[in-house]
C-alpha positions, 0 to 999 in steps of 0.5 A: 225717851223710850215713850215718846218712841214708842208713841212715834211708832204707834203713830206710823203704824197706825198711819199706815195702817189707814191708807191702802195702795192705790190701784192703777187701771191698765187697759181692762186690767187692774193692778194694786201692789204688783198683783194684776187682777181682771174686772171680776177680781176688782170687783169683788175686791171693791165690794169688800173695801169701798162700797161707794166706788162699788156702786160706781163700778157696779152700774158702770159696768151694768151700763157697758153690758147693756150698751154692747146688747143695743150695739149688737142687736141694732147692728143685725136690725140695721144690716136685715133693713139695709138688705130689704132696702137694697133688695127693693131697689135691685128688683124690679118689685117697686115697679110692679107694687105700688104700696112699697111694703119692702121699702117700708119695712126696711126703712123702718128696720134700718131707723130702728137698727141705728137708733139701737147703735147709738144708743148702744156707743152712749151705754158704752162710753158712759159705763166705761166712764163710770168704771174708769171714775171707780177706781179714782174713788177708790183712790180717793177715799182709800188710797189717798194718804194723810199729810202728816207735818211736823210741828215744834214748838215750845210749851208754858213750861219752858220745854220743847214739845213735838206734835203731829199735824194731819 
């Protein structure tokens, strides 16, 4: 008897000792166990425990920084345009000149100025989605815990035996 509960017990220790928790994500936070860790900590945590969802997290994240350059930058490119433009028009200069340098120049920087927006948003949303699918990755591959199920039966011997189904 003594065996068979050592057995048992060797088993749901070794059980335990295959899943981990899972970690929850709470706006740019991470939580796992009641410890609160940031962007850097989970980071660094997945790098160690699952390299997958690592890579995952790794380019999203690349992804984001980038997006929130193209944002900034097409935002300023897109507000100088809008003032040439809007200078143009005010002045009494697309009168006077015939070739519009000011209206083409600001014309192009304002196109310019919103295409590096939108492509800023898109960076965005999709480094963050990246992120966001890390941490079920994780979940997945690290936190998900086995089903463990009970089976009795009896054996050839006429003896009940007890079996563990993952």
């Amino acid at each position: 008897m003594k065996k068979i509960l050592a057995i048992l017990l060797t088993c749901f220790i070794a059980l335990g000792a295959m899943a981990q928790s899972p970690v929850y994500r709470v706006g740019d936070k991470y939580m796992m166990d009641g410890t609160i860790m940031n962007k850097k900590e989970f980071k660094g945590y997945l790098k160690n425990t699952c390299p997958e969802a690592y890579e995952l997290f790794n380019n999203g994240h690349k992804l984001s920084v980038a997006g929130w350059w193209c944002f900034g930058v097409g935002l300023g490119v897109n507000s100088m345009g809008s003032s040439l433009l809007s200078l143009y028009f005010r002045s009494e200069t697309r009168k006077s000149n015939p070739n519009h340098y000011i209206y083409d120049f600001g014309t192009t920087l304002t196109s310019i100025g919103s295409g590096l927006t939108i492509a800023g948003i898109t960076c965005l949303s999709v480094g963050y989605t990246r992120m966001h699918k890390s941490v079920n990755l994780y979940n997945i591959e690290k936190a998900h815990r086995p089903d463990l199920r009970w089976v009795f039966g009896l054996n050839n011997n006429g003896g009940m035996s007890v079996a563990m189904q993952f």
